[in-house]
C-alpha positions as CSV (number, residue, x, y, z in Angstrom):
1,X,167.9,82.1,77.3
2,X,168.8,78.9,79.6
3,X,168.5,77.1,76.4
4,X,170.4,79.2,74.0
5,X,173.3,78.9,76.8
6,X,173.0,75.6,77.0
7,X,173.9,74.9,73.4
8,X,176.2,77.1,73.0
9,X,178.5,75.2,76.1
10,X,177.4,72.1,74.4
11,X,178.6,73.7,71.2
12,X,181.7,74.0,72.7
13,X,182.3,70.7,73.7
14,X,181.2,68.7,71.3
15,X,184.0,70.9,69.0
16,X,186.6,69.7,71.5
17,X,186.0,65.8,71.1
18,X,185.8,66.6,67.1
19,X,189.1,67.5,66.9
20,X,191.4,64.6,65.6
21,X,188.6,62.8,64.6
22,X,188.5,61.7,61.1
23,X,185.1,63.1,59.7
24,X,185.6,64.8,56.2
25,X,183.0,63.2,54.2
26,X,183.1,60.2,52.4
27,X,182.2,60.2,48.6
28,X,179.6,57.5,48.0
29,X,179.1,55.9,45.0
30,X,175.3,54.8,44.8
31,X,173.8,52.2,43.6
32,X,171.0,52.2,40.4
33,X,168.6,49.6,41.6
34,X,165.7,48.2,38.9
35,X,162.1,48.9,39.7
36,X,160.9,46.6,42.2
37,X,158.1,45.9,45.2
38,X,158.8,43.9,48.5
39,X,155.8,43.1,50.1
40,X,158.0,42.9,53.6
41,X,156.2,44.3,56.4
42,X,159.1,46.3,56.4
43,X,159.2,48.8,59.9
44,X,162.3,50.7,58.7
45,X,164.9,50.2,55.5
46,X,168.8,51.5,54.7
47,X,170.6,50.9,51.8
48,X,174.0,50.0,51.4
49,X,175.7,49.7,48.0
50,X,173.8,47.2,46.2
51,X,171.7,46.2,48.7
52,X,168.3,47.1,50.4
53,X,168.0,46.1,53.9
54,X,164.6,45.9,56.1
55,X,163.1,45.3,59.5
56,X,160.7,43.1,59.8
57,X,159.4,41.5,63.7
58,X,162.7,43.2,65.0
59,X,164.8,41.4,62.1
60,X,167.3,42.7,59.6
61,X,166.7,41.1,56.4
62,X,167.7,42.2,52.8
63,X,165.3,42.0,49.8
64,X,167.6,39.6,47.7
65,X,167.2,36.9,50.7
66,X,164.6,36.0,53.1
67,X,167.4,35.1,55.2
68,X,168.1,36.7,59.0
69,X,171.1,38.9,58.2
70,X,171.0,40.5,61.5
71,X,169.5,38.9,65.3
72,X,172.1,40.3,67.9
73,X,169.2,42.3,69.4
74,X,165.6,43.2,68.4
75,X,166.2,45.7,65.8
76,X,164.2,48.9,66.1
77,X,165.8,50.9,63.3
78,X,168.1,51.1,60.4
79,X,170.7,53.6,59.2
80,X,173.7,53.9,56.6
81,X,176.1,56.0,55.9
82,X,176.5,54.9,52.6
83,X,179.0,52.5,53.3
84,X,178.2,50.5,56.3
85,X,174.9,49.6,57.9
86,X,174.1,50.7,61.6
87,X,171.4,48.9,63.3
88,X,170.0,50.2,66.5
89,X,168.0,48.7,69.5
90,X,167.1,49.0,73.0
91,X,170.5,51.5,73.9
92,X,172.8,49.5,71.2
93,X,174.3,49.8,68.1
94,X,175.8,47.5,65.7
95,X,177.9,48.8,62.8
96,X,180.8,47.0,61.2
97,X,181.1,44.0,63.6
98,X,180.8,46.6,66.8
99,X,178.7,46.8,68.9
100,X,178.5,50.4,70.6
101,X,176.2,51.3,73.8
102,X,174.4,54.5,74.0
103,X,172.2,56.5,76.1
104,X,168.8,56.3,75.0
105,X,166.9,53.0,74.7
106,X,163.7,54.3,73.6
107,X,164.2,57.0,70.7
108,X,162.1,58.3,67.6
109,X,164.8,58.3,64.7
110,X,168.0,57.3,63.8
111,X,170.7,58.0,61.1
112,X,174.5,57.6,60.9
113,X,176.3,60.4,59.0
114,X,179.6,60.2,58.2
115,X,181.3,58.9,61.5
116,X,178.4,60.0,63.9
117,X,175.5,58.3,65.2
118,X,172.5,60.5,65.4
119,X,168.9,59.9,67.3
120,X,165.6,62.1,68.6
121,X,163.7,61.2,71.9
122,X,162.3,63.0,74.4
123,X,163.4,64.4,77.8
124,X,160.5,64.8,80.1
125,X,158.5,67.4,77.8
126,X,161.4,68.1,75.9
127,X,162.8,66.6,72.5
128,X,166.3,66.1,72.1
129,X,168.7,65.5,69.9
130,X,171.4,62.7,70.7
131,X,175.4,62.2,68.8
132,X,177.5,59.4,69.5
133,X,180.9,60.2,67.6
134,X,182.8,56.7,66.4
135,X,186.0,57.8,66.8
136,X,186.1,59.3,70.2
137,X,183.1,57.3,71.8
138,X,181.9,60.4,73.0
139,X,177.5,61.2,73.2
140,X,175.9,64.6,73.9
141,X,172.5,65.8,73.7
142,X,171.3,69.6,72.2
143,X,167.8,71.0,72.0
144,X,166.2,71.3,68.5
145,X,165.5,75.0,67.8
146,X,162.1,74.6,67.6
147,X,159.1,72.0,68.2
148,X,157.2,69.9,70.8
149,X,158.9,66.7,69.0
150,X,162.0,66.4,66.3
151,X,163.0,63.6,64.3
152,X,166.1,63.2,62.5
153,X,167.2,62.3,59.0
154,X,170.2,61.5,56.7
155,X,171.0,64.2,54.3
156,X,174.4,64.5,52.8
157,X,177.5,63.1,54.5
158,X,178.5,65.1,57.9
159,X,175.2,67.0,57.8
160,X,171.0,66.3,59.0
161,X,168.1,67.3,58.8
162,X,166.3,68.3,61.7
163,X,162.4,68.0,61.6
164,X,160.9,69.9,64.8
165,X,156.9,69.3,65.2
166,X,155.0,72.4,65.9
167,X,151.9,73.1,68.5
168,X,150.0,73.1,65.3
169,X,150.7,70.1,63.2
170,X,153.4,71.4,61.0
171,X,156.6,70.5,60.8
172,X,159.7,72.9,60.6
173,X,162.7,71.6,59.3
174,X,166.4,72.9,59.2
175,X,169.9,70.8,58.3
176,X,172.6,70.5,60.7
177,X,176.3,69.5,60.6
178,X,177.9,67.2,62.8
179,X,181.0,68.1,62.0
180,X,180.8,72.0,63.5
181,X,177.7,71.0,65.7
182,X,175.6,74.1,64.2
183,X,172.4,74.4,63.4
184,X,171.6,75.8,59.4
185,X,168.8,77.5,57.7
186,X,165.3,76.8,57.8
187,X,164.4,74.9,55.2
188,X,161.2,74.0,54.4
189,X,158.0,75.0,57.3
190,X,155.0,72.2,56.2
191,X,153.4,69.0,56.9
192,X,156.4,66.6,55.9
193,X,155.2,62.9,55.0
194,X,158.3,61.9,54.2
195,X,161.8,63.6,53.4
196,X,165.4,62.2,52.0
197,X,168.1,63.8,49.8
198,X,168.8,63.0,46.2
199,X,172.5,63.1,45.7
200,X,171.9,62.7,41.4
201,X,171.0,66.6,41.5
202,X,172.0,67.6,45.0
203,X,168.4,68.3,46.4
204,X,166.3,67.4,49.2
205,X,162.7,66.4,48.4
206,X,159.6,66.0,50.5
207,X,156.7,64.3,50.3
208,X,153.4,66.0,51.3
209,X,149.5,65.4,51.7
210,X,146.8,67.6,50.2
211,X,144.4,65.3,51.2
212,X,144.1,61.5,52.3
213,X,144.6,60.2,49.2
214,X,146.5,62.7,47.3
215,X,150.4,63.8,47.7
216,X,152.8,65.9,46.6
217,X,156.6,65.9,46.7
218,X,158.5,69.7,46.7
219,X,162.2,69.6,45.1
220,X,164.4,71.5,47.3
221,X,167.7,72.5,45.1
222,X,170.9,72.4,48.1
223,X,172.6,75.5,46.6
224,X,169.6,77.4,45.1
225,X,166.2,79.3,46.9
226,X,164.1,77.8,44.0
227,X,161.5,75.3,44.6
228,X,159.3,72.5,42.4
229,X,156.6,70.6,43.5
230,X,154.8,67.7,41.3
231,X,152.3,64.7,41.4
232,X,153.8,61.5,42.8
233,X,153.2,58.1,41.8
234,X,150.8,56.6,42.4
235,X,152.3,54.3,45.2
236,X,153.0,57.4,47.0
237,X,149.7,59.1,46.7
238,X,148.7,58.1,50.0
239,X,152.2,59.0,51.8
240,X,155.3,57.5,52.7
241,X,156.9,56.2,55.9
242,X,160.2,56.4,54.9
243,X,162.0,57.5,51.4
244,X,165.3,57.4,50.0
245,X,167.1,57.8,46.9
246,X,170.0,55.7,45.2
247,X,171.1,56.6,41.6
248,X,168.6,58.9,41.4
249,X,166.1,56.4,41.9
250,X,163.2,56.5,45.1
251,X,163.1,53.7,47.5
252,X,160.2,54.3,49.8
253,X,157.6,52.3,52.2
254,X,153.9,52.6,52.0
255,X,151.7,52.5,54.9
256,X,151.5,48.8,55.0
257,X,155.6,48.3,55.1
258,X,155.6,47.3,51.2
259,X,159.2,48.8,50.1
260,X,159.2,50.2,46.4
261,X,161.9,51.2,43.7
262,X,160.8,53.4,41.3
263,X,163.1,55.4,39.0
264,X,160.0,57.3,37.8
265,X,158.7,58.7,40.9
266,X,157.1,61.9,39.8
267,X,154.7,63.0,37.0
268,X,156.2,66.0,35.0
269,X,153.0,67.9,36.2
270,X,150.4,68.1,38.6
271,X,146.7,67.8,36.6
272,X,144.1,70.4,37.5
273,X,146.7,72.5,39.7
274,X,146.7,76.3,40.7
275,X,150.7,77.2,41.3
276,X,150.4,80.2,44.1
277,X,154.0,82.4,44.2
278,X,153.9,84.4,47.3
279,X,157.7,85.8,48.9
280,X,159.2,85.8,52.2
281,X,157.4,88.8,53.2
282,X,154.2,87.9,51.8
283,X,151.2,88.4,54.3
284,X,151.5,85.6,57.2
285,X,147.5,86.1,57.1
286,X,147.0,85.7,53.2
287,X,149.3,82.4,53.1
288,X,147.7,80.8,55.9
289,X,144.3,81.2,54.3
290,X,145.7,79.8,51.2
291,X,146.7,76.9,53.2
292,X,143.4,76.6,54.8
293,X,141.2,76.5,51.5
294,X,143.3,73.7,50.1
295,X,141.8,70.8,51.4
296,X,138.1,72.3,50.4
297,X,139.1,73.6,46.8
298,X,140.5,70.0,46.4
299,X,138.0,68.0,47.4
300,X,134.6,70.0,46.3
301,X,137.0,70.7,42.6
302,X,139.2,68.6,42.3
303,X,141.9,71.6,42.5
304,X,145.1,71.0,43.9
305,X,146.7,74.5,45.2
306,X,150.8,74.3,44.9
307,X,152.1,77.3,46.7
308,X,156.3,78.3,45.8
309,X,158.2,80.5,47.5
310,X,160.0,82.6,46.4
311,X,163.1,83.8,48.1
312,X,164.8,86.5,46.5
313,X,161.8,89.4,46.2
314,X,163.3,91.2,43.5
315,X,162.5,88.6,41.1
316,X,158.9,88.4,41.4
317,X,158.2,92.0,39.1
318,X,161.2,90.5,36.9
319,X,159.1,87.2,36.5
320,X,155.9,89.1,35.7
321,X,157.4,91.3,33.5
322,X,158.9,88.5,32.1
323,X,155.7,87.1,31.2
324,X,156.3,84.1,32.9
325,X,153.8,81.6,32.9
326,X,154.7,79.1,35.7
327,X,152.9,79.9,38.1
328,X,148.6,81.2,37.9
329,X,148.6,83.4,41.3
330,X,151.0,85.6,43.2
331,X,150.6,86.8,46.6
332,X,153.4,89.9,46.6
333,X,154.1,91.6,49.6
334,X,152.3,94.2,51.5
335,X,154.5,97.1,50.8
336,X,155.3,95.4,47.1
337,X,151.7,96.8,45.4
338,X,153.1,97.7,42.1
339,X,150.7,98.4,39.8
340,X,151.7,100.5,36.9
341,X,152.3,97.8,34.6
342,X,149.9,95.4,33.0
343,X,150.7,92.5,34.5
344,X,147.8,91.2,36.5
345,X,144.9,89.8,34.9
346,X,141.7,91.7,35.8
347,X,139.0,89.8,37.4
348,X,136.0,91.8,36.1
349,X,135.1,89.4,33.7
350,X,134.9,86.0,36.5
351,X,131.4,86.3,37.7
352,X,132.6,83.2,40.4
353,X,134.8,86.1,41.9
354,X,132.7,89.1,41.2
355,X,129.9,87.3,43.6
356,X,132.2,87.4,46.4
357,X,133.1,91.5,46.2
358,X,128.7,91.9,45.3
359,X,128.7,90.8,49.0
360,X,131.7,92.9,50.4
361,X,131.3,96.8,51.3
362,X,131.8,99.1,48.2
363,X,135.0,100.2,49.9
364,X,136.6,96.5,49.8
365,X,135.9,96.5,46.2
366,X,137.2,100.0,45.4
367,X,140.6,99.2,47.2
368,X,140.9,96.2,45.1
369,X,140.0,98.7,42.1
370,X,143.1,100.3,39.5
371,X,142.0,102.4,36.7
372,X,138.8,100.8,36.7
373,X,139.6,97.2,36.7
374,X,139.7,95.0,40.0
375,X,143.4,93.9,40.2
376,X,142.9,91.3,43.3
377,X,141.2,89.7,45.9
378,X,142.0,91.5,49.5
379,X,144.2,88.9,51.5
380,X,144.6,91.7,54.1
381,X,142.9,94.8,54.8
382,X,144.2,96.7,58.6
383,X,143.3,99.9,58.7
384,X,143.4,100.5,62.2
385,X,147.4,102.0,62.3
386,X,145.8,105.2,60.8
387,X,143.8,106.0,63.6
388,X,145.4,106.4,67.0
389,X,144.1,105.5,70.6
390,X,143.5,107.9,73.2
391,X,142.9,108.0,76.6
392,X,139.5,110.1,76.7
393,X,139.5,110.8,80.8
394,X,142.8,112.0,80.9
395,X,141.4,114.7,77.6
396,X,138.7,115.6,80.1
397,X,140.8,115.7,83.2
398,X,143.7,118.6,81.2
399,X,140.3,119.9,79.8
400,X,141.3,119.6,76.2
401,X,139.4,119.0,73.3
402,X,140.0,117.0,70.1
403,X,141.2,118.9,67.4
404,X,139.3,118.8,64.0
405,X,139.6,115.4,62.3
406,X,141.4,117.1,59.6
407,X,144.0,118.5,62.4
408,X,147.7,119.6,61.1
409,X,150.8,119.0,62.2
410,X,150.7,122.7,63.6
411,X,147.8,121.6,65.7
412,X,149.5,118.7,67.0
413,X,152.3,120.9,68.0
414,X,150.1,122.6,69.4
415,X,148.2,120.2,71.7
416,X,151.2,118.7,72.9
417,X,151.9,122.0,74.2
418,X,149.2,122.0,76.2
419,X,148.9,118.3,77.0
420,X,153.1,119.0,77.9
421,X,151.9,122.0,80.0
422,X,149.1,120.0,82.3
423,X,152.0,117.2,83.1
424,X,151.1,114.3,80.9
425,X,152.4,113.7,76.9
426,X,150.9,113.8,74.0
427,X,152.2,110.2,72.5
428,X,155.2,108.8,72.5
429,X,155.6,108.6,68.8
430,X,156.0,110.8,65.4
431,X,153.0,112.0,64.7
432,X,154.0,111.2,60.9
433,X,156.9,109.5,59.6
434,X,158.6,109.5,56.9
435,X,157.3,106.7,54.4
436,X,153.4,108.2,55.3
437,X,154.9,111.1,53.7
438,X,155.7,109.1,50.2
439,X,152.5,107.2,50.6
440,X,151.0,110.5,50.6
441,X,152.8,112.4,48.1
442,X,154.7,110.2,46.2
443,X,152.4,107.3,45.8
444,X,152.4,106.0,41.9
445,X,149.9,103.9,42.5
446,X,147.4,107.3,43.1
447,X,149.2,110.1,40.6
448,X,152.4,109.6,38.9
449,X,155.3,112.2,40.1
450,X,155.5,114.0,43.3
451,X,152.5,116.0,45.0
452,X,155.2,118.7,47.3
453,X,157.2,120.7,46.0
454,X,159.2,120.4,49.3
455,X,157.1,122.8,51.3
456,X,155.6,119.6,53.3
457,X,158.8,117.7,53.7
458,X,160.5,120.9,55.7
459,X,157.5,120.7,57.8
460,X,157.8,117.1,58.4
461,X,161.3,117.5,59.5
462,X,161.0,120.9,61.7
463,X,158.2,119.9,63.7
464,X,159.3,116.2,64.8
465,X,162.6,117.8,65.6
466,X,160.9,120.5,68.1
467,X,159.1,117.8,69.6
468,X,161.7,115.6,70.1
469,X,163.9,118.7,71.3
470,X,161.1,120.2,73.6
471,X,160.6,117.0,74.9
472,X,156.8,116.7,73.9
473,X,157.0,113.0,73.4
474,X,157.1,110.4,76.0
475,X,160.5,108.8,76.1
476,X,160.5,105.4,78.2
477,X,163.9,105.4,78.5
478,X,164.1,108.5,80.1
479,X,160.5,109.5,81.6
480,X,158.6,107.8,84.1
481,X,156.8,104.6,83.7
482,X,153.9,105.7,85.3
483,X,153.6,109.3,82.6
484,X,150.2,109.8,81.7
485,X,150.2,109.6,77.5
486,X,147.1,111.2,75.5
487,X,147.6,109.3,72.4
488,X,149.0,106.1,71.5
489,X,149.1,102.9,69.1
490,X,148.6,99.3,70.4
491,X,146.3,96.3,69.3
492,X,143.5,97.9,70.7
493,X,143.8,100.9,68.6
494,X,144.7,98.4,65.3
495,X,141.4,96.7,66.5
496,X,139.4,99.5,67.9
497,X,135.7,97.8,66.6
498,X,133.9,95.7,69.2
499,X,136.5,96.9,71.7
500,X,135.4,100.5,73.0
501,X,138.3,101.8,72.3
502,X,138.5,105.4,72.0
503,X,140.1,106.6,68.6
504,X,141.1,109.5,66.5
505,X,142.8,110.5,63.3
506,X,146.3,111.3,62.6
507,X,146.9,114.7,61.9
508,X,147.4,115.2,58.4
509,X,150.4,117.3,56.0
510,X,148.1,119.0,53.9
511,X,144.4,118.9,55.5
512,X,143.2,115.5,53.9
513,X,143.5,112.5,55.6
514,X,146.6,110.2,56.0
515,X,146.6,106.7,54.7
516,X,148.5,104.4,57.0
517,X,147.2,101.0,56.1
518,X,148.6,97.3,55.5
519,X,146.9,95.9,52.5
520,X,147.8,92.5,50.6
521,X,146.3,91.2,47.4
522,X,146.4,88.2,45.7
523,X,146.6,88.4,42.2
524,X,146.4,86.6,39.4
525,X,149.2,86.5,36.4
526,X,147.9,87.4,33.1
527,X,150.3,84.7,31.8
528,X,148.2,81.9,33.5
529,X,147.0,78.9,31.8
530,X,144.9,78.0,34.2
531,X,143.1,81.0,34.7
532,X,139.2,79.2,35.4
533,X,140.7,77.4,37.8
534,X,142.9,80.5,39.7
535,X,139.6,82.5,39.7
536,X,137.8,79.7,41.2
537,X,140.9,79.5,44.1
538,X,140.5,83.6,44.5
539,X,136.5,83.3,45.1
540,X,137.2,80.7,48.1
541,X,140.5,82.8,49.2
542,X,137.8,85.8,49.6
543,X,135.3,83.7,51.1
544,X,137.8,83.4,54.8
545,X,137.3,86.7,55.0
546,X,134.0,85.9,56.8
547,X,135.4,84.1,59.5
548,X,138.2,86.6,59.4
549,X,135.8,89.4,59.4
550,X,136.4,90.0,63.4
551,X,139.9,90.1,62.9
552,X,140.4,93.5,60.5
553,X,136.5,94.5,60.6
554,X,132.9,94.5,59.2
555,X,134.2,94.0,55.7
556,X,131.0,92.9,54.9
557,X,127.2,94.3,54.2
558,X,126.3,92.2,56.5
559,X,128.7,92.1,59.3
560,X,128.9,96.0,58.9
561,X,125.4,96.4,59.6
562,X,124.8,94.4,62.5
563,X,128.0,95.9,64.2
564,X,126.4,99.1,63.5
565,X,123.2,98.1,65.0
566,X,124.3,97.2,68.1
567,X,124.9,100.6,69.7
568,X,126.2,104.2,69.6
569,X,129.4,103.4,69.7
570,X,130.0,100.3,67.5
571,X,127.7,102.5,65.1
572,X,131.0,105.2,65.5
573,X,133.3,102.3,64.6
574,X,131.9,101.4,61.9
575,X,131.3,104.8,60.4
576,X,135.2,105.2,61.2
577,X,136.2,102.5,59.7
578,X,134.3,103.1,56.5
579,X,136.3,106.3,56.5
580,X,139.4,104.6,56.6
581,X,138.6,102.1,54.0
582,X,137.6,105.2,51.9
583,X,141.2,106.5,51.8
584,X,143.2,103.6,51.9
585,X,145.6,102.5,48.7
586,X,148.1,99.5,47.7
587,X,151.7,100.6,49.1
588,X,154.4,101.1,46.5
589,X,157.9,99.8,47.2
590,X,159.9,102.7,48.9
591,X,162.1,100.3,51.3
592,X,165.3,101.4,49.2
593,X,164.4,105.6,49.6
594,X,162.8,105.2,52.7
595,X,165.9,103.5,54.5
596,X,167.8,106.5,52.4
597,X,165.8,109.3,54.0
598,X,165.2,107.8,57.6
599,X,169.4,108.1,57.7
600,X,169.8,111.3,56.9
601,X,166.4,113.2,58.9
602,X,168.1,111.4,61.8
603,X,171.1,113.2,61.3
604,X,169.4,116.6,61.0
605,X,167.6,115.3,64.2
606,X,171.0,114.8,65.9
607,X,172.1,118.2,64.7
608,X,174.8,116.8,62.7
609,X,173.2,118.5,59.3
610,X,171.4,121.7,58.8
611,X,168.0,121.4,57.5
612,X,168.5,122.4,54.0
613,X,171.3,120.7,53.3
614,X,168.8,117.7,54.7
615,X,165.9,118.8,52.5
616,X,168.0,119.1,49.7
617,X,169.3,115.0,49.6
618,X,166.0,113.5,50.6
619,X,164.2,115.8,48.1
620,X,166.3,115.1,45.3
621,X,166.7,111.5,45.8
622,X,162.7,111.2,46.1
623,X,162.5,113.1,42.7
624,X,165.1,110.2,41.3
625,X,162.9,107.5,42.8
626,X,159.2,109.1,41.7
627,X,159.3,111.7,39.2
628,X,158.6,110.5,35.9
């Protein structure tokens, strides 16, 4: 919060000396420079018009010359705006026969957009970001949003790019104008090698590592959510230190400060390469496994994984319809399971893949199953959410018993009743919401059409408004911290194996049980032309789940059994938990009707609609969204 404050009264400031300064950008007219190599020793490069300009020992040269262009004071880095070259050391800066004097002597990065100066260093523990506006002679300092470290660098006229280092190694990078001194989107979050913007088709491309030897750069359209990665050249294999463009040519430095112009920088493919498509709400879990296998798959097959994202979710079931082929495997997201069209290539028939699910429980592999043909590989499996905790000595203590596992929502009424009665409460949630009743009934990845005929829903709505009204649940806005609750949902619940934690079923509409799980998948296109390759990808994808096997539970033979054989009650877990996986299905997409029929039950809730005149919209518009 201090920090958020902070920038928003530097915000505020930095607006005020902005004003009557002349920043609009600048057109620049860039240069097309032939393909050439400087083998310079180069610590830092800018270019300016025609001309290429390095340091060297703390000196400015420019490639055409081995002359000393610049020697004022030891240079330590190098920035243009296009138009003029800015040279920075030890607290100065030279640009355009001035010198100017600024805060920092020992900084990270450098750039000069537009009429600003721009720098990183660090504060203590802190990174910061430093501006030194031309035409007021005015500095400030923000925090980057993010990161243990941030370095900055030129992107298009008034504007940055911010690159914050993470705990982790990755970078996270977001642009930022200097004109309005306001952060923009994120970006790009990776491992960033090297980074510069290409004004010949207004994009932003970064260089990344696979390996040690192998990179990749990622085309980042300004204006557009699309992405492209492809195969560098081979000067760029091993990374870059710095990279720019000019004309739509790169101008980058190696490792050993060799500068190079190439105006063919990229290959118009990657060889051997798996393209992954996963969306913004893709598992967190799946895509950082696919990021974890990368290094192995490419160095034991020489299979370079390429992962794009894609933005706008709508358009991955367009693209597969479609029958796109530009991509081998997608990871949708969790509640995005659609699979009533052929458009995933069944993995039956890829014995490399097949081996992995021999291994897994019989469960794993039925999950993963859709009219008889495995679909995908699990990239998440929770089952926990459709279970619920519960505190067993406060049962004993009200001298209650657990209903049947096949317990109704009558019963539940019921028991919180009774629980109500002895001074405690039964939960302090639903006891089923709304979207487990379209996962149950309205699921078209079970049955096609709807399983109610309404009967359920009115249910559904009458008894969570009596327990809302009666005051059966546990309010913590309005009840006392200290309540005693009889059920309730937390990680221990979501992770009740190895744990000891006490757990039991929801209560169910229609006396089977209720499905409440998160399950990914990654799939493979049936479009691919690399489909050897993908299935190899998906057999090490579903290897993780070993290591991962703590995490969601014994989803192996193996693990499964020597849980079970370590006592009574991890013998119960695991027999749970097997139930679980028994009843759990793919999601369909119901985010559009769901969002729909949360609106109005909470205005029957409220009493501001009667209950058939409820029934009657959410009904209806279920039977538009799921009937056939």
């Amino acid at each position: 919060m201090k920090r958020m404050i902070s920038y928003l009264l530097v915000t505020v400031i930095m607006l005020g000396v902005l004003v009557g300064c002349d920043t609009a950008p600048k057109e620049v007219e860039e240069h097309t420079f032939p393909d050439a190599e400087y083998a310079v020793n180069a610590t830092d490069m800018a270019v300016v018009g025609d001309k290429i300009y390095y340091i060297s020992d703390e000196k400015v040269y420019e490639t055409a010359s081995e002359a000393v262009v610049f020697e004022e004071f030891p240079a330590q880095f190098l920035a243009s705006n296009g138009k003029e070259l800015a040279v920075y050391g030890s607290g100065q800066v030279w640009c355009g026969e001035e010198t100017y004097t600024v805060p920092q002597s020992e900084i990270s990065s450098f750039v000069y957009a537009d009429s600003t100066f721009c720098w990183s260093y660090m504060k203590g523990d802190l990174p910061q970001i430093g501006f030194y506006n031309i035409g007021s002679g005015e500095t400030i300092s923000v925090n980057p949003l993010t990161g243990v470290e941030c370095d900055v660098i030129s992107y298009q006229n008034a504007d940055i790019l911010v690159v914050c280092y993470e705990f982790d190694g990755s970078m996270a990078m977001y642009d930022f104008s200097t004109e309005t001194m306001k952060p923009g989107k994120l970006l790009i979050h990776d491992t960033i090698l090297g980074c510069a913007f290409n004004a010949a088709d207004s994009s932003f491309s970064y260089i990344s590592a696979i390996s040690d030897s192998n990179a990749r750069m990622t085309v980042y359209p300004r204006d557009t959510n699309e992405e492209s990665q492809y195969a560098v050249c081979v000067e760029m294999r091993s990374g870059v230190d710095k990279l720019l463009f000019s004309g739509g040519s790169a101008i980058f430095t190696d490792k050993a400060g060799s500068i190079f112009v190439r105006a063919n920088y990229i290959e118009d493919a990657i060889p051997n390469a798996v393209t992954v498509l996963v969306d913004e709400f893709s598992s967190n879990f799946g895509q950082n496994r696919i990021a974890e296998i990368s290094d192995a798959v490419f160095d034991q097959y020489g299979i370079e994984i390429i992962v794009k994202k894609l933005k706008d979710t709508s358009k991955l079931p367009l693209k597969l319809l479609a029958g796109d082929s530009d991509f081998d495997l997608y990871l949708p997201s969790p509640a995005n399971a659609e699979l009533y069209y052929p458009v995933y290539e069944p993995l039956n028939d890829y014995p490399v893949i097949m081996e992995q699910f021999d291994t897994m429980l019989d469960e794993v592999r039925e999950i993963c199953t859709y009219d008889g043909k495995i679909f995908g590989v699990p990239a998440q499996i929770s089952v926990g959410r459709s279970v619920m905790g519960y505190d067993a000595e406060l049962l004993a203590k009200l001298g209650l018993s657990l209903p049947d596992e096949n317990w109704t929502l009558d019963d539940f009424y019921a028991l919180a009743k009774q629980v109500r009665a002895g001074g405690a409460y039964i939960s302090a949630n639903e006891p089923l919401r709304l979207p487990l009743y379209v996962y149950h009934f309205c699921n078209q990845n079970v049955q096609k059409g709807l399983r109610d005929d309404g009967t359920v829903l009115r249910k559904l709505l009458e008894t969570t408004k009596k327990l809302h009204d009666e005051g059966l649940l546990y309010n913590p806005e309005t009840d006392p911290a200290d309540a005693p609750v009889l059920f309730f949902f937390s990680n221990e619940s979501s992770n009740f194996w190895g744990l000891g934690c006490d757990v039991w079923y929801l209560p169910t509409f229609d006396g089977t049980p209720v499905d409440d799980s998160t399950l990914a998948f990654l799939q493979m296109n049936v479009n691919s032309k690399h489909k050897e390759e993908a299935a190899i990808v998906m057999a090490e994808f579903i290897k993780q789940w070993r290591s991962a096997s703590v995490m969601f539970g014994p989803l192996y033979r193996s693990n499964a059994e020597e849980l079970a054989a370590s006592g009574e009650v991890s013998a119960k877990q695991v027999e749970i938990f097997k139930k679980l996986l028994s009843i759990a299905v793919p999601e369909p997409n119901i985010q559009e009707f769901y969002a729909f029929a949360y609106t109005e039950a909470k205005k029957y809730y409220n009493n501001e609609q009667d209950l058939e005149y409820t029934i009657a919209l959410i009904y209806d518009k279920a039977k538009m969204y799921f009937e056939e």
